[in-house]
TORLOVO-983663 format. One record per residue (C-alpha): residue in one letter; z, y, x; residue number from 0. Coordinates in nm, 2 decimals, always signed. Layout:
! TORLOVO-983663
@r:a; w:Z; v:Y; u:X; k:NUM
...
This chain:
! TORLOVO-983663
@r:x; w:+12.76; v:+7.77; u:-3.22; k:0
@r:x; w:+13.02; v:+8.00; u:-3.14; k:1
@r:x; w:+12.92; v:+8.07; u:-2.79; k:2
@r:x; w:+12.57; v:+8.19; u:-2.92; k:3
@r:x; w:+12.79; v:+8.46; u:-3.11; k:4
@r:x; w:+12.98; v:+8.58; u:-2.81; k:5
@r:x; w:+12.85; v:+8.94; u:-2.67; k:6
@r:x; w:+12.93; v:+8.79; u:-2.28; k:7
@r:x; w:+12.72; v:+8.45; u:-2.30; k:8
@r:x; w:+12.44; v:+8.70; u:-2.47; k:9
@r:x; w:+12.43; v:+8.97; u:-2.18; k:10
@r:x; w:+12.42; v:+8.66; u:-1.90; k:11
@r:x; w:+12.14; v:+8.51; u:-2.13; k:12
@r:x; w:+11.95; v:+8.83; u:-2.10; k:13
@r:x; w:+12.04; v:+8.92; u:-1.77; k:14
@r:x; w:+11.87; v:+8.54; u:-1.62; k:15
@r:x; w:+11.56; v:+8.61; u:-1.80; k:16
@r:x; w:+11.50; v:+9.03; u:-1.68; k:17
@r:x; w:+11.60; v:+8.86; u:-1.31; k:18
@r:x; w:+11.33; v:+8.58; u:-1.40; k:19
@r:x; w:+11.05; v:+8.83; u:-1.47; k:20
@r:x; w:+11.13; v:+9.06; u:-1.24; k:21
@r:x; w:+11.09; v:+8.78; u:-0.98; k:22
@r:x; w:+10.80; v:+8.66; u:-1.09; k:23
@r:x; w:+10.66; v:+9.01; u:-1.15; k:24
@r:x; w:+10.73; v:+9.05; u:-0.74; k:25
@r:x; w:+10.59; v:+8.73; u:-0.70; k:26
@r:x; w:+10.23; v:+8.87; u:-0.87; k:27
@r:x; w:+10.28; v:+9.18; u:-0.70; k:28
@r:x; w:+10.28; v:+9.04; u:-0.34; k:29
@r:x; w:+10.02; v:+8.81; u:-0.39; k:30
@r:x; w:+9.78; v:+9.12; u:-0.57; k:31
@r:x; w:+9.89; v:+9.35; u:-0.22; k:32
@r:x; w:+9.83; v:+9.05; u:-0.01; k:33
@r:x; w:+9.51; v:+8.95; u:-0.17; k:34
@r:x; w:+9.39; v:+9.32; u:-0.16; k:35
@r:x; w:+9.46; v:+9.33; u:+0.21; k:36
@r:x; w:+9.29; v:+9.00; u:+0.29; k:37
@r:x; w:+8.95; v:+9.13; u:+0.10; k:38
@r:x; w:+8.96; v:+9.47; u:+0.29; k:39
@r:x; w:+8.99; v:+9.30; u:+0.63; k:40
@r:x; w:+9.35; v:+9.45; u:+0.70; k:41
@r:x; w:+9.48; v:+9.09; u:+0.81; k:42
@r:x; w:+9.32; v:+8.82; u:+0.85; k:43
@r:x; w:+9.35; v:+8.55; u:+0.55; k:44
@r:x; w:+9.53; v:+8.27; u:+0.72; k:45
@r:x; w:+9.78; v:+8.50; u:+0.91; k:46
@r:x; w:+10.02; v:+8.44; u:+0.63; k:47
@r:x; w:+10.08; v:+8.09; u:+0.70; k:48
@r:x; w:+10.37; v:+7.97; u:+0.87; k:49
@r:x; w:+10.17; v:+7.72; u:+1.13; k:50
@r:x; w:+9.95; v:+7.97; u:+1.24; k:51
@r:x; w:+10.24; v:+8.26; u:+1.28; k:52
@r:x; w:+10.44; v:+8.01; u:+1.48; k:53
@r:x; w:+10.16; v:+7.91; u:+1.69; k:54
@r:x; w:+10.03; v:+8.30; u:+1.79; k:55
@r:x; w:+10.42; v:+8.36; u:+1.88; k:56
@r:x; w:+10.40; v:+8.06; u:+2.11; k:57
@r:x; w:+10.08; v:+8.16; u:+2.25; k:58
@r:x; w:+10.17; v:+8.46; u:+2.32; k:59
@r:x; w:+10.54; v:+8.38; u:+2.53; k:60
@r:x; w:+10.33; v:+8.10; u:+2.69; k:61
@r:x; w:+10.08; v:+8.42; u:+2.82; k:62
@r:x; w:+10.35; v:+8.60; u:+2.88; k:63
@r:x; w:+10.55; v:+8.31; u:+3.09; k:64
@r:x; w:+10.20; v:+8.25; u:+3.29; k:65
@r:x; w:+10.20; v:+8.67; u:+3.37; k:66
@r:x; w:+10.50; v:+8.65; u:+3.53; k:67
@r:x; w:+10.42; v:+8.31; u:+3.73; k:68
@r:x; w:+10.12; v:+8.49; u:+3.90; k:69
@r:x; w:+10.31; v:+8.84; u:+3.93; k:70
@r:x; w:+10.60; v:+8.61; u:+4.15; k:71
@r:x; w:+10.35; v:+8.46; u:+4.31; k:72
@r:x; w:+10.17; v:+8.74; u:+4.39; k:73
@r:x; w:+10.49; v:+8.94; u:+4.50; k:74
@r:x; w:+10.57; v:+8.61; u:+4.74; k:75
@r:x; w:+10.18; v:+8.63; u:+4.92; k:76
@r:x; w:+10.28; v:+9.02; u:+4.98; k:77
@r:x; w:+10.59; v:+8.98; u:+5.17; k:78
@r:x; w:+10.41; v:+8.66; u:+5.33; k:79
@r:x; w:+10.13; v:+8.94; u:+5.41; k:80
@r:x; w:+10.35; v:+9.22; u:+5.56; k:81
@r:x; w:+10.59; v:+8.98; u:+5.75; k:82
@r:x; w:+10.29; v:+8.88; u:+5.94; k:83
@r:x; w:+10.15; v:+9.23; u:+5.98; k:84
@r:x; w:+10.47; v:+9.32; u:+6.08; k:85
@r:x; w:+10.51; v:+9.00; u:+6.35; k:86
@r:x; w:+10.15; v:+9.08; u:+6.47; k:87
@r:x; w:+10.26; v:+9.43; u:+6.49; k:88
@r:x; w:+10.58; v:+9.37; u:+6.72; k:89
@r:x; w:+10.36; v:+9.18; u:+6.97; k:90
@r:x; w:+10.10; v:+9.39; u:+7.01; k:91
@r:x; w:+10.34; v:+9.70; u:+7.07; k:92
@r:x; w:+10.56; v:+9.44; u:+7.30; k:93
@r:x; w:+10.25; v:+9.40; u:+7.52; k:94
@r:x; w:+10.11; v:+9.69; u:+7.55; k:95
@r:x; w:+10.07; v:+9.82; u:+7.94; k:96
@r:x; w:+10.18; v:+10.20; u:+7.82; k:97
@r:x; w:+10.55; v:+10.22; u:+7.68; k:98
@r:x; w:+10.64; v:+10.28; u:+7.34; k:99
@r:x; w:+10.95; v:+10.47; u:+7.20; k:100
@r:x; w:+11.01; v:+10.51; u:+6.85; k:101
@r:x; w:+11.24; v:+10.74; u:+6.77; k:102
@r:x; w:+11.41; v:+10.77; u:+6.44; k:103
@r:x; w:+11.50; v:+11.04; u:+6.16; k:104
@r:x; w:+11.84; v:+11.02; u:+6.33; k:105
@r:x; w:+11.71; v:+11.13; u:+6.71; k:106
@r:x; w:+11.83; v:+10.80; u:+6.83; k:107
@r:x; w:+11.54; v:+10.54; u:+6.95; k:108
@r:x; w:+11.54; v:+10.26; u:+6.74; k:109
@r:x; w:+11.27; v:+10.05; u:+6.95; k:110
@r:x; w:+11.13; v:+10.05; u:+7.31; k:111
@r:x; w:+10.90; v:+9.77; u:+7.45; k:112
@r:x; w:+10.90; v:+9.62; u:+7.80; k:113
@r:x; w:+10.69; v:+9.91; u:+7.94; k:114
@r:x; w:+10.89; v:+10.14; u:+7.80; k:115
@r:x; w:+11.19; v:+9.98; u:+7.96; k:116
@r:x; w:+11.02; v:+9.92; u:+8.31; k:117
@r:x; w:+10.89; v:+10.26; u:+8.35; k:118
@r:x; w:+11.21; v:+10.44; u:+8.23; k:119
@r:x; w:+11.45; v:+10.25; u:+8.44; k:120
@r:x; w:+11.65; v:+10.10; u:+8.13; k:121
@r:x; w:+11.74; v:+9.76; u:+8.03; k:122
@r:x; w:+11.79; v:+9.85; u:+7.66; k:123
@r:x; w:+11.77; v:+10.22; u:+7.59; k:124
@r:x; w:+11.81; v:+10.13; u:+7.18; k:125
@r:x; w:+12.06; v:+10.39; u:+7.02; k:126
@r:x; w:+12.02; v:+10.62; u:+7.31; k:127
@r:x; w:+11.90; v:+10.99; u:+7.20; k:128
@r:x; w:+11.62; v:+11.16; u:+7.43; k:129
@r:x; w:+11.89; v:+11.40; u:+7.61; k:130
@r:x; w:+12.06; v:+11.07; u:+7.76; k:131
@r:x; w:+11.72; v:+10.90; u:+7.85; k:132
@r:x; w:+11.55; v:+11.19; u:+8.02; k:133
@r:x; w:+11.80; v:+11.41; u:+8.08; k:134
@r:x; w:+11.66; v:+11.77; u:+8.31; k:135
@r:x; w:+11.35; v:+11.59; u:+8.31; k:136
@r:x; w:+11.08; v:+11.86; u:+8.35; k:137
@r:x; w:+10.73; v:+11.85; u:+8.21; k:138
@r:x; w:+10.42; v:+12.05; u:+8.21; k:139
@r:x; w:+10.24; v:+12.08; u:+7.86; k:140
@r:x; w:+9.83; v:+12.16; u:+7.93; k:141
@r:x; w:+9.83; v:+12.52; u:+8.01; k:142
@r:x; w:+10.17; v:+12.65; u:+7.98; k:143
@r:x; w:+10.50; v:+12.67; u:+8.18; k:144
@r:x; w:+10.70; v:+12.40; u:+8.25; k:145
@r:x; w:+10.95; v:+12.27; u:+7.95; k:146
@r:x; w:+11.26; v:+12.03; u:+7.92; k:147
@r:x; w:+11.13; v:+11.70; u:+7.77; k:148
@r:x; w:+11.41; v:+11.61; u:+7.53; k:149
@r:x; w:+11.40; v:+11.97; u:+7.35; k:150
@r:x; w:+11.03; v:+11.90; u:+7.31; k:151
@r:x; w:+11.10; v:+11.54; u:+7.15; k:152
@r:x; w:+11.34; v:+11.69; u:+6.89; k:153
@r:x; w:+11.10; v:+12.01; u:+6.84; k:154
@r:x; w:+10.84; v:+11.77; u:+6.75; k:155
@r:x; w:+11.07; v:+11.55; u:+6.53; k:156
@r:x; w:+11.15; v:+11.86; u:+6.32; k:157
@r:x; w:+10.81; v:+12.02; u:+6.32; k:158
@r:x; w:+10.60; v:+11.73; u:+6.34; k:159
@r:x; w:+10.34; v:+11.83; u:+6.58; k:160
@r:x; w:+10.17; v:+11.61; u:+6.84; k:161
@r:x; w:+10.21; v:+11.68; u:+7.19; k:162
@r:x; w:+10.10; v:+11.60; u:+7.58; k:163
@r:x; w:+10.31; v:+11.64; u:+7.87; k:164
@r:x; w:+10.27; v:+11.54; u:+8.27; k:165
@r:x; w:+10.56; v:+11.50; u:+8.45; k:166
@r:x; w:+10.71; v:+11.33; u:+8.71; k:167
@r:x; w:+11.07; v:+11.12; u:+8.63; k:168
@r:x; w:+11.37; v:+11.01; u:+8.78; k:169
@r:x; w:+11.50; v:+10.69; u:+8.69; k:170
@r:x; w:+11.88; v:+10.60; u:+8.71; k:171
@r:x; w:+11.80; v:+10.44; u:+9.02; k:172
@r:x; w:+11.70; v:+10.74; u:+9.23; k:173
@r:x; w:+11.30; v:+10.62; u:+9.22; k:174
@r:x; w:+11.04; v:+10.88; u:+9.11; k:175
@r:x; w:+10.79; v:+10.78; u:+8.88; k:176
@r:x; w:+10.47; v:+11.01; u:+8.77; k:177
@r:x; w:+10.45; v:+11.00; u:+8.43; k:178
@r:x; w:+10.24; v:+11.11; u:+8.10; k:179
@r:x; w:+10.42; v:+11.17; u:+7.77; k:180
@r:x; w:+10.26; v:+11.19; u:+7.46; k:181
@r:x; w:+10.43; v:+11.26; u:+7.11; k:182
@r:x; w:+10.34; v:+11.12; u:+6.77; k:183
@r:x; w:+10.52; v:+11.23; u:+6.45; k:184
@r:x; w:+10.56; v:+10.95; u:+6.22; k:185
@r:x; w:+10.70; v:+10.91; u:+5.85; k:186
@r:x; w:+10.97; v:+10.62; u:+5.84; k:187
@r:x; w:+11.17; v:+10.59; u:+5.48; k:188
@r:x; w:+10.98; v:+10.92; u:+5.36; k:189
@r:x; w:+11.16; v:+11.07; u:+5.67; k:190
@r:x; w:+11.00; v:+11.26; u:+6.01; k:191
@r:x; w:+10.99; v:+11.00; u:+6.28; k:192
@r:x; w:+10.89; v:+11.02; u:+6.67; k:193
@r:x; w:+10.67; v:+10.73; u:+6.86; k:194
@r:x; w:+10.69; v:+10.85; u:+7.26; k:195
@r:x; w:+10.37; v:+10.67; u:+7.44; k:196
@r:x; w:+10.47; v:+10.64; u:+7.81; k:197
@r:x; w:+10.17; v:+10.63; u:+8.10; k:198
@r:x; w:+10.27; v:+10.54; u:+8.44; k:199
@r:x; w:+10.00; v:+10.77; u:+8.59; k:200
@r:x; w:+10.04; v:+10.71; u:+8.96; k:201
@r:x; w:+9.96; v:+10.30; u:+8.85; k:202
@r:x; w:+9.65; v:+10.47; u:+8.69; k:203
@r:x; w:+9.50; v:+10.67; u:+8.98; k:204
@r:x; w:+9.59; v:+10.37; u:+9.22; k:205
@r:x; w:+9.37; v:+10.14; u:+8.97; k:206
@r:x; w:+9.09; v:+10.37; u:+8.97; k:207
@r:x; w:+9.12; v:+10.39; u:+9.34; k:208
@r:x; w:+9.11; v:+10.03; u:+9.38; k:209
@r:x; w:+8.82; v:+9.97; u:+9.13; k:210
@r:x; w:+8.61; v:+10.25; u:+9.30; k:211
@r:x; w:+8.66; v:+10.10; u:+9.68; k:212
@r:x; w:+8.55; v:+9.78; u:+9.52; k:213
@r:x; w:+8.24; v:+9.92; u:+9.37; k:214
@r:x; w:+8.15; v:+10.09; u:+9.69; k:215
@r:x; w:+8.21; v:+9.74; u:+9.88; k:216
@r:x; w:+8.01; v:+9.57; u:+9.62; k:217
@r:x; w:+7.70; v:+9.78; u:+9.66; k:218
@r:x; w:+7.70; v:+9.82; u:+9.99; k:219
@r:x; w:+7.73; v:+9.48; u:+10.03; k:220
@r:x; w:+7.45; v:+9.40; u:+9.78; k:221
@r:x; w:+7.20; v:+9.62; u:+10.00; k:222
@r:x; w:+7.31; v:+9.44; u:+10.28; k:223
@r:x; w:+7.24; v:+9.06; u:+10.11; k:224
@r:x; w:+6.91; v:+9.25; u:+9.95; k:225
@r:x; w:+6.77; v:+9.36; u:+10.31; k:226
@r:x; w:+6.84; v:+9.01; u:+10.50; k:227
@r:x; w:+6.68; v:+8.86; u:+10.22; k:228
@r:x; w:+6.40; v:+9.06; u:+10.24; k:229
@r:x; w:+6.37; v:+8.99; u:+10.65; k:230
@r:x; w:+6.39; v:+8.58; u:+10.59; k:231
@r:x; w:+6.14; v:+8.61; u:+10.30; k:232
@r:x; w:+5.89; v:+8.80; u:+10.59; k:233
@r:x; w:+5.94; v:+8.54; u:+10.83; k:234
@r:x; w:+5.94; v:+8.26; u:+10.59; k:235
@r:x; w:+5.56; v:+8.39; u:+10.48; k:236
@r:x; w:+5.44; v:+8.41; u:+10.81; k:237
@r:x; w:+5.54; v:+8.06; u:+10.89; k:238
@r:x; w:+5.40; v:+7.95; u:+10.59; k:239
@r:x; w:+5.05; v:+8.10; u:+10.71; k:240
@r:x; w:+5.08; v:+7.90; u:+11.03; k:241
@r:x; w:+5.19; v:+8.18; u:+11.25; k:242
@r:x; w:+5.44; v:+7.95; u:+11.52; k:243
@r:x; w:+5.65; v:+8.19; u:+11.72; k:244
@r:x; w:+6.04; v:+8.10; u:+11.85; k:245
@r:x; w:+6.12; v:+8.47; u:+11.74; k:246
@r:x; w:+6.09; v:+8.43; u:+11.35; k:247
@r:x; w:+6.32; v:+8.13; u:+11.35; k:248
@r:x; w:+6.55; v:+8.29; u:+11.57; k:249
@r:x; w:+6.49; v:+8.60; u:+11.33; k:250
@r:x; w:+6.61; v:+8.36; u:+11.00; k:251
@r:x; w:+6.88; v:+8.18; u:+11.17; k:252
@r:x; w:+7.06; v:+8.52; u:+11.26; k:253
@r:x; w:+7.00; v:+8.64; u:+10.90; k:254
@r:x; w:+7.13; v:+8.36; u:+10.78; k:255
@r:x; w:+7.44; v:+8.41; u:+10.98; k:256
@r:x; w:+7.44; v:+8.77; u:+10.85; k:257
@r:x; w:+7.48; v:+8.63; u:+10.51; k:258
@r:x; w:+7.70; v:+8.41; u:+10.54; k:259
@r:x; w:+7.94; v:+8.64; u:+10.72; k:260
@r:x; w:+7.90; v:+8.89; u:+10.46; k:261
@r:x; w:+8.02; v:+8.61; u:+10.19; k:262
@r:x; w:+8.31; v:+8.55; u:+10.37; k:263
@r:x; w:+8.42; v:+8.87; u:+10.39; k:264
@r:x; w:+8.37; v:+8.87; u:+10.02; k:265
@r:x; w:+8.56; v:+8.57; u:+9.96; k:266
@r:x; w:+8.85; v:+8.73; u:+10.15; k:267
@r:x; w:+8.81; v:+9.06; u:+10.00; k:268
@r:x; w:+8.85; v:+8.86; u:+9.69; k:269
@r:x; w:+9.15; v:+8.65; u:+9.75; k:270
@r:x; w:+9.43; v:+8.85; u:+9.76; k:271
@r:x; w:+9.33; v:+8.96; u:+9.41; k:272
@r:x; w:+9.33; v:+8.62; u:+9.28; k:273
@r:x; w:+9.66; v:+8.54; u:+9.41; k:274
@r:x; w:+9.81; v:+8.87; u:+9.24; k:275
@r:x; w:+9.67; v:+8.72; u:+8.92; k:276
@r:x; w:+9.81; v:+8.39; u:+8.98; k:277
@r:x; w:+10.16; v:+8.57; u:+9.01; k:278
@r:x; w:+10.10; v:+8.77; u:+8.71; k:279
């Protein structure tokens, strides 16, 4: 019994039981809090348990895991999207009849299509600046004095203004070329860019030519079909109403000739055109 008298084994004796009440006095305490907040609607009452706690943590990674599965996804059908805008893009500008120029931020052209090419006498004017492709070219801006063309393609890349010249151009080749320039300010990588639309205007006015002679040989042979017509449809009725004379066969034969010479000429008028487009 001589522990029981020793002062140390007497402060550890009470020292267990204050650290036994003050655990279960936290022990009440929590539950009280906890109950309180259940009964109020704070939390709900089964958010305490160490099931459901696990299972709203997995839920919620497993959301967040799916998020991220349709964000990639959706990233991929983007770039999918603007590769072919882009592809569909590049062939439309690499067809087009007119040329296309785009100059950069830089002054230097960073993309010409065939046209371009064709019409400016250069098999790949790509890094070029507008002093080297058009050199003293001179052109005419719609009621104003004639201007160099390459100061007006790098006015317009600084100020970004559209603008229309007519001029003609002289390839590296010696050949003159009648041309129609038109500027376009762009924005490329939050930067002023430059698209240069080419026409070949003498190919113009020598298209419009052609199409108006055709017209004019289309009516006027029209009328000519209409009013042999209208003579064999005469001398058809009056045979039909018993009327025998050698005249209104002779009358429909030559018409018929008539016609038929008019189609050839038609024909031949024709085939030159469809051999070009054969070639083509």
């Amino acid at each position: 019994m001589r522990f029981l008298a020793n002062p140390l084994f007497l402060r550890m004796g009470l020292g267990m039981v204050v650290s036994m009440a003050v655990f279960v006095a936290g022990i009440l305490i929590i539950r009280a809090l906890r109950h309180g907040l259940v009964d109020s609607e704070i939390i709900p009452e089964d958010l305490g348990k160490p099931d459901d706690a696990t299972y709203a943590y997995s839920a919620v990674i497993q959301q967040l895991k799916q998020q991220k599965f349709e964000l990639q996804n959706e990233h991929a059908a983007q770039k999918k999207r603007a590769k072919t805008s882009e592809q569909i893009t590049a062939s439309v500008i690499a067809n087009l009849p007119c040329g296309i120029l785009f100059i950069g931020p830089n002054g230097l052209v960073k993309q010409a299509n065939t046209a371009a090419r064709q019409l400016l006498g250069f098999a790949s004017p790509l890094g070029m600046n507008p002093e080297a492709i058009f050199r003293n070219t001179m052109v005419v801006p719609e009621g104003a004095d004639p201007v160099r063309l390459a100061d007006e393609i790098n006015v317009s890349l600084r100020s970004r203004m559209r603008a229309s010249f007519h001029g003609t151009y002289e390839t590296a080749s010696g050949e003159h070329r009648s041309l129609a320039f038109t500027l376009i300010p762009l924005t490329m990588d939050e930067a002023s860019a430059l698209a240069c639309v080419i026409d070949d205007e003498s190919a113009v006015a020598e298209s419009r030519r052609e199409k108006v002679l055709r017209s004019e040989f289309v009516a006027e042979m029209a009328l000519q079909l209409r009013s042999s017509l209208s003579v064999i449809r005469d001398r058809a009725d009056r045979l039909s109403k018993g009327q025998s004379d050698a005249r209104l066969a002779e009358d429909i034969t030559a018409e018929t000739d008539r016609i038929e010479k008019l189609l050839a000429a038609f024909v031949t008028e024709r085939a030159p055109e469809k051999a070009a487009a054969a070639h083509a």
